[in-house]
C-alpha positions in Angstrom: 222.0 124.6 101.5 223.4 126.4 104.7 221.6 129.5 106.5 222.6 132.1 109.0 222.0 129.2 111.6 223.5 126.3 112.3 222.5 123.3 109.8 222.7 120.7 113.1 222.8 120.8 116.6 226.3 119.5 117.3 227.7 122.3 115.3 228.6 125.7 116.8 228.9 128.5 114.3 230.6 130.8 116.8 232.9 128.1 118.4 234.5 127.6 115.1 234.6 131.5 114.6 236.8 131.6 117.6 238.5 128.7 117.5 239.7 130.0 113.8 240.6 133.5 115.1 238.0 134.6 112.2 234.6 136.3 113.1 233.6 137.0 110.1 233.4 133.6 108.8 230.4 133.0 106.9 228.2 129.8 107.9 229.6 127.5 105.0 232.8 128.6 106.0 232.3 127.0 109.3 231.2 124.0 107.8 234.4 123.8 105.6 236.6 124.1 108.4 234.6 122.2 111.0 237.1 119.5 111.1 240.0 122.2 111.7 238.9 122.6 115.4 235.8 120.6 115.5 232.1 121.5 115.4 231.8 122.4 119.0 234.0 123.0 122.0 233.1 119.6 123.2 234.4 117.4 120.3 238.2 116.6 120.1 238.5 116.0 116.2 242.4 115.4 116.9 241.4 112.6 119.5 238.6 111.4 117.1 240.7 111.5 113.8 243.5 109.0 115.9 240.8 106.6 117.3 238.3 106.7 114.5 240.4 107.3 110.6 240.7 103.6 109.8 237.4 103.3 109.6 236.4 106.9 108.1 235.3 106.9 104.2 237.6 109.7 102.4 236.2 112.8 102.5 233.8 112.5 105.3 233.6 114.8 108.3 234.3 113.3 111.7 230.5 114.7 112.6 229.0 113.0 110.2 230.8 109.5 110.7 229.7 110.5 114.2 226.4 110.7 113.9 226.5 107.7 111.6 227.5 105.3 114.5 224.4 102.4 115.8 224.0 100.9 119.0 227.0 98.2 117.7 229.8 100.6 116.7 229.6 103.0 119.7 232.5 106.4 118.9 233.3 108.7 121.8 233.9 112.4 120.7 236.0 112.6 123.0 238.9 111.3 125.6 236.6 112.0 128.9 233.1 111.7 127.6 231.8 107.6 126.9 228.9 107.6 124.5 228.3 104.0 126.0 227.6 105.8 129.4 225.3 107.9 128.2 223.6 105.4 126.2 223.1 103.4 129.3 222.0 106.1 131.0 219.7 107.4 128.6 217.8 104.0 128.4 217.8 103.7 132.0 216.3 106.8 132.5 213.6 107.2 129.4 210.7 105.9 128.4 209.5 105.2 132.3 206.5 106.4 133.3 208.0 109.3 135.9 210.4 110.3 132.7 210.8 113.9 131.5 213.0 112.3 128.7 211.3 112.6 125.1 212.6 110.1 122.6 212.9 110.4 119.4 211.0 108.7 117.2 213.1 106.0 114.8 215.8 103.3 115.4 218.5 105.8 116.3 216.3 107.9 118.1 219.1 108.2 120.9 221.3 109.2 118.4 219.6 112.5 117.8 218.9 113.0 121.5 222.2 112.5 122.2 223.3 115.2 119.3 220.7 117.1 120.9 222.4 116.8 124.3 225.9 117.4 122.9 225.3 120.7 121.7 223.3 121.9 124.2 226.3 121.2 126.9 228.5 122.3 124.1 227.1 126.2 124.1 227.3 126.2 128.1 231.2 125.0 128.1 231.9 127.3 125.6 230.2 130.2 127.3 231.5 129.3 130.9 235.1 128.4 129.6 234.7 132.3 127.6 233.3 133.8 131.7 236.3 131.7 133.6 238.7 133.4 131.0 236.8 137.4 131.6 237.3 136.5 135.5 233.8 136.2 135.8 233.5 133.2 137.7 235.7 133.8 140.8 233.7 136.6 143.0 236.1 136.7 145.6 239.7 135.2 146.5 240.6 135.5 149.8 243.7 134.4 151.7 243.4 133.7 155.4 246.7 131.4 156.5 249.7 130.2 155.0 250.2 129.0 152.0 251.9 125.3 151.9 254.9 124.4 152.6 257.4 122.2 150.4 255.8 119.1 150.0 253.0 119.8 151.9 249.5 117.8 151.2 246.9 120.4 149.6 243.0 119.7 149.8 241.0 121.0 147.2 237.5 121.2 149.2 234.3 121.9 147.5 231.1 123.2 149.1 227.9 123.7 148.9 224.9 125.0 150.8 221.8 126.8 149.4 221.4 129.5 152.0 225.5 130.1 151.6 225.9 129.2 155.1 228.6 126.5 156.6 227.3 123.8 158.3 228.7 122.2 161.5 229.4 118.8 160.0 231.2 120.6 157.1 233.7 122.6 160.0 233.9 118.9 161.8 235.2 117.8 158.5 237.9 120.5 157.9 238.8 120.1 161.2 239.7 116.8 161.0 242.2 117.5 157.2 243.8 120.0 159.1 244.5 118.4 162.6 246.2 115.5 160.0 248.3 118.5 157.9 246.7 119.5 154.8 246.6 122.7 153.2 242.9 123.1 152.6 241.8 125.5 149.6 238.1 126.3 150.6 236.1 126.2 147.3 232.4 127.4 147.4 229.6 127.3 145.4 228.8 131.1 147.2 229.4 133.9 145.9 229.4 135.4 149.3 229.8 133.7 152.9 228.9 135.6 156.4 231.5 137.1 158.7 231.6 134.6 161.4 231.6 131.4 158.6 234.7 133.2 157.3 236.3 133.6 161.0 235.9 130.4 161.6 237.4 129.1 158.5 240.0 130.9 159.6 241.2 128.1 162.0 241.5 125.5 159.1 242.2 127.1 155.8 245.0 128.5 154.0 242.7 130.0 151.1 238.7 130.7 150.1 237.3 130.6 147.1 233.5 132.3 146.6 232.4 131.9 143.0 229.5 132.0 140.9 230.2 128.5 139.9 227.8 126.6 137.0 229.6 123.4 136.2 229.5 121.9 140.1 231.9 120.2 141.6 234.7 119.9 138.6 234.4 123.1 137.9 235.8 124.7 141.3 238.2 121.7 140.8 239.3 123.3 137.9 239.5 126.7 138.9 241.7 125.7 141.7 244.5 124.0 139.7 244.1 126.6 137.3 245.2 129.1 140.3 247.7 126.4 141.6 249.2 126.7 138.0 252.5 124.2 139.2 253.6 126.4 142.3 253.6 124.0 144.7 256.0 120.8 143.1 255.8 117.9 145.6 252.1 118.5 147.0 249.9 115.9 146.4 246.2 116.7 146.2 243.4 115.4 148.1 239.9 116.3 145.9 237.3 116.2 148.3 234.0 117.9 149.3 230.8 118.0 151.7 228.6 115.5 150.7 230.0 113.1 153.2 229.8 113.3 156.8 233.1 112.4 158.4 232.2 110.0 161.1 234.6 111.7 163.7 237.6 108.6 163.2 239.2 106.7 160.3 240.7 109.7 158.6 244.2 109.1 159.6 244.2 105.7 158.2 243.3 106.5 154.9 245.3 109.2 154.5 248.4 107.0 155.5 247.2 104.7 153.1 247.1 107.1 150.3 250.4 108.5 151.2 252.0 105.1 150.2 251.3 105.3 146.8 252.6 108.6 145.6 253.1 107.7 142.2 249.3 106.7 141.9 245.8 107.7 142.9 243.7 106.6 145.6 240.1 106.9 146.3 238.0 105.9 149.6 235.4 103.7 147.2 235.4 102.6 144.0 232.1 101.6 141.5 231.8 99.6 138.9 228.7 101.0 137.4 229.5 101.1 133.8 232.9 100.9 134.1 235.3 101.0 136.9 236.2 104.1 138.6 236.8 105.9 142.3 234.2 107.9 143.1 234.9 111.8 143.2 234.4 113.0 147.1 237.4 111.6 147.8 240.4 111.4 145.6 244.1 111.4 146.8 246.9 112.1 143.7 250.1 110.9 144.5 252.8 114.2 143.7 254.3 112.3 140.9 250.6 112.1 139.5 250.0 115.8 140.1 253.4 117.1 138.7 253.0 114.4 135.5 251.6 115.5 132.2 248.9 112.6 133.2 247.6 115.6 135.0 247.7 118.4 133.2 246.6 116.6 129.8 243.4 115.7 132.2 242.5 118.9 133.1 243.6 120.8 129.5 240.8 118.6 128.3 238.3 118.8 131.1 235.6 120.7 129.8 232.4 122.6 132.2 229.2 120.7 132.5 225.8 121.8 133.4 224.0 118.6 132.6 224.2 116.1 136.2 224.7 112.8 133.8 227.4 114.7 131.1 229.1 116.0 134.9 229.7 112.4 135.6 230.1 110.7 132.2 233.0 113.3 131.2 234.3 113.9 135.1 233.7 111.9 137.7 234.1 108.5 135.9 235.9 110.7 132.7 239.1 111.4 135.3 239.4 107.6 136.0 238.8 106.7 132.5 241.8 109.0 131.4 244.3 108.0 134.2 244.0 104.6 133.3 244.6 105.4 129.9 247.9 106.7 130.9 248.7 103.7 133.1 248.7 106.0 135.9 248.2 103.5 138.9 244.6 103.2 140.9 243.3 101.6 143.9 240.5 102.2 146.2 240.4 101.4 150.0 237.4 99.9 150.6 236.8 98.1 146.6 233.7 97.2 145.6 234.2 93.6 144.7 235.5 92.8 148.2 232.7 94.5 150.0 230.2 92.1 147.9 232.0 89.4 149.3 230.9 90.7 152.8 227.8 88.9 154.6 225.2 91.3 153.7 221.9 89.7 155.0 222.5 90.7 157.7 221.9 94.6 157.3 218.5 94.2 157.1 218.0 95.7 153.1 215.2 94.7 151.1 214.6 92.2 148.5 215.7 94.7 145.8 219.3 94.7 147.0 219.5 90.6 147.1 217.9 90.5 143.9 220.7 92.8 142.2 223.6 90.8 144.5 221.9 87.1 142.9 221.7 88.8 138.8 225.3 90.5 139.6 224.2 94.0 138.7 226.6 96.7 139.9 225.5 99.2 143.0 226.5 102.5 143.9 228.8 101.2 146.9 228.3 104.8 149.1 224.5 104.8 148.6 223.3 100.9 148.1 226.2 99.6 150.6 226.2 102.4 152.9 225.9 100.5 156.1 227.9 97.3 154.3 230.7 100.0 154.1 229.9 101.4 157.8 230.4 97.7 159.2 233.6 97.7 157.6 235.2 100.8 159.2 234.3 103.3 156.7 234.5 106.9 158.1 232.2 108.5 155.8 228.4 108.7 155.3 226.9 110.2 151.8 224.6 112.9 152.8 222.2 112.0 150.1 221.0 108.7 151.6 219.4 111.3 154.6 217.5 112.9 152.2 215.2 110.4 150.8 214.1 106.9 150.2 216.4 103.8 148.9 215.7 101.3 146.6 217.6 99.1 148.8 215.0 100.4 151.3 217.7 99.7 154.3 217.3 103.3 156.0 216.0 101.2 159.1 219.5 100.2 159.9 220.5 103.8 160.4 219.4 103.7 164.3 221.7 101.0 164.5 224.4 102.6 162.5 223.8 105.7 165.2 223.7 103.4 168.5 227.2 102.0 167.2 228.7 105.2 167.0 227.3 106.7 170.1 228.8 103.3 171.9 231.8 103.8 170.2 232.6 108.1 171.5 231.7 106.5 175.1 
């Protein structure tokens, strides 16, 4: 019945070779002891035995009751990773007529893509998980200041830039976290920076990290705890990174904000796009968060991503998920539910935005109320609203946005 290959695309022949300390396993052996360690790096069988046995004929593999599961009995495979997400997101994104999305044909036809999916981010984890453990990920660790003090705030900064250069805005941005007292660990995308970026890093950094990084943000997030490993007790961290402009004023009463609430996270913004969560360019964990095993059972179960929609499902939204599955308190600054409250006529958006405030549908708050947030004192801009067109089609109000703030620095 089973070849030399694997008999489905959620099972992976060699992860269950290594996770069983046996390379010479034969291809029914694998399928034997699938539920051992699971089919693939990606699927917790421990986490889906717990959530899932009640309802589990005997003798049937957690796969296979996974894959028997219909639009009305959603199962996750896993603590981070929400197959009603991805459902969501599939539907939203396939079948339009701009869509490189093939469905399958049949009733469950998401159900195979999403197999399909699954194991194809299940061979990259395991295969950037095996480079992060040869020390092939990290190009080049380089300490240029002092490491931080007792108790002292660390940021965890990630960056990017294609031509692996640092741009102004980014330096304005780093400036700003330092003036306020945080220990910034410089995390880039590059697996090399110029001389003079590195000089002038210099000024604000206690640490750089150049890497040939494949899983974006979360995975340089990773990589840094990973080298934090618990030496620092009483440092909160600050996860943040470049794809906000920092407006030049407001960071000060943020941070002071976050630093009441050490016991719990805090984000600028939150969303409530499938389900609630802070989004990830700025997160502040309390130190009681950061030394609790809240934390480290969140990041022994993160797991690298290439796939944009699997980096969000399982991270972004996957790390608020878990925290508030451990009770660990949660509050954004600026919430989403108060900032609909705002008068928004005003701003000058497009009918699309007042036709998704009257049917209730939920917004990306830093892209679809970016100048709502700007009225209301927020000190960042998402970079990505710069580089193309809105469906709220309120770009307009950006000369506005830029005569305030020029009014303002006067």
């Amino acid at each position: 019945m089973y070849g030399n290959s694997s008999p489905h695309p959620m099972i992976d022949l060699d992860w269950i070779r290594q996770a069983c300390g046996n390379w010479s396993l034969s291809t029914r052996e694998c399928i034997d002891r699938q539920d051992e360690v699971g089919p693939n790096i990606l699927f917790d069988v421990k986490f889906y035995r717990e959530k899932y046995q009640h309802e589990m004929p005997q003798n049937m593999t957690c796969l296979e009751h996974f894959c028997r599961q219909d639009r009305n009995n959603l199962r996750d495979p896993s603590p981070l990773f929400s197959t009603k997400q991805w459902l969501e997101t599939y539907s939203a994104h396939s079948g339009g007529a701009h869509s490189t999305i093939v469905v399958p044909p049949g009733r469950n036809g998401w159900c195979l893509e999403l197999s399909r999916q699954l194991g194809k981010e299940a061979l990259f984890a395991r295969n950037e998980m095996l480079r992060s453990f040869h020390n092939e990920i990290i190009k080049k660790d380089i300490v240029v200041g002092l490491p931080p003090h007792r108790g002292q705030e660390i940021c965890l900064f990630v960056h990017y830039d294609r031509h692996d250069t640092i741009q102004p805005y980014v330096f304005d941005y780093l400036d700003a976290l330092h003036k306020e007292g945080l220990c910034i660990f410089f995390l880039t995308n590059s697996q090399t920076l110029a001389a003079k970026d590195i000089a002038s890093l210099k000024k604000y950094v206690w640490r750089i990290l150049c890497t040939d990084n494949r899983a974006y943000d979360w995975g340089l997030f990773s990589q840094a705890v990973k080298l934090l490993d618990n030496k620092f007790p009483g440092s909160p961290i600050l996860l943040a990174n470049d794809s906000v402009t920092y407006l030049g004023q407001g960071l000060k009463k943020i941070l002071d904000r976050c630093r009441l609430q050490q016991d719990g996270i805090t984000g600028a913004v939150d969303g409530w796009q499938h389900f609630w969560h802070l989004q990830s360019f700025f997160v502040y964990c309390g130190a009681s968060v950061v030394g609790s095993r809240s934390w480290s059972g969140f990041w022994n179960h993160y797991r690298p991503h290439n796939n944009k929609w699997f980096v969000i499902n399982s991270q972004e939204y996957g790390f608020s998920r878990w925290m508030q599955q451990q009770k660990v308190p949660m509050s954004a600054i600026w919430d989403y539910k108060s900032l609909i409250k705002k008068e928004y006529k005003k701003n000058r958006a497009e009918k699309w935005r007042e036709d998704m405030f009257l049917q209730k549908k939920n917004l990306n708050a830093s892209h679809d109320l970016w100048d709502i947030l700007l009225d209301n004192d927020f000190p960042f801009i998402k970079n990505s609203i710069l580089k193309g067109s809105l469906a709220s089609g309120n770009l307009d109000h950006i000369c506005n946005v830029i005569s305030k703030l020029g009014k303002e620095r006067i």
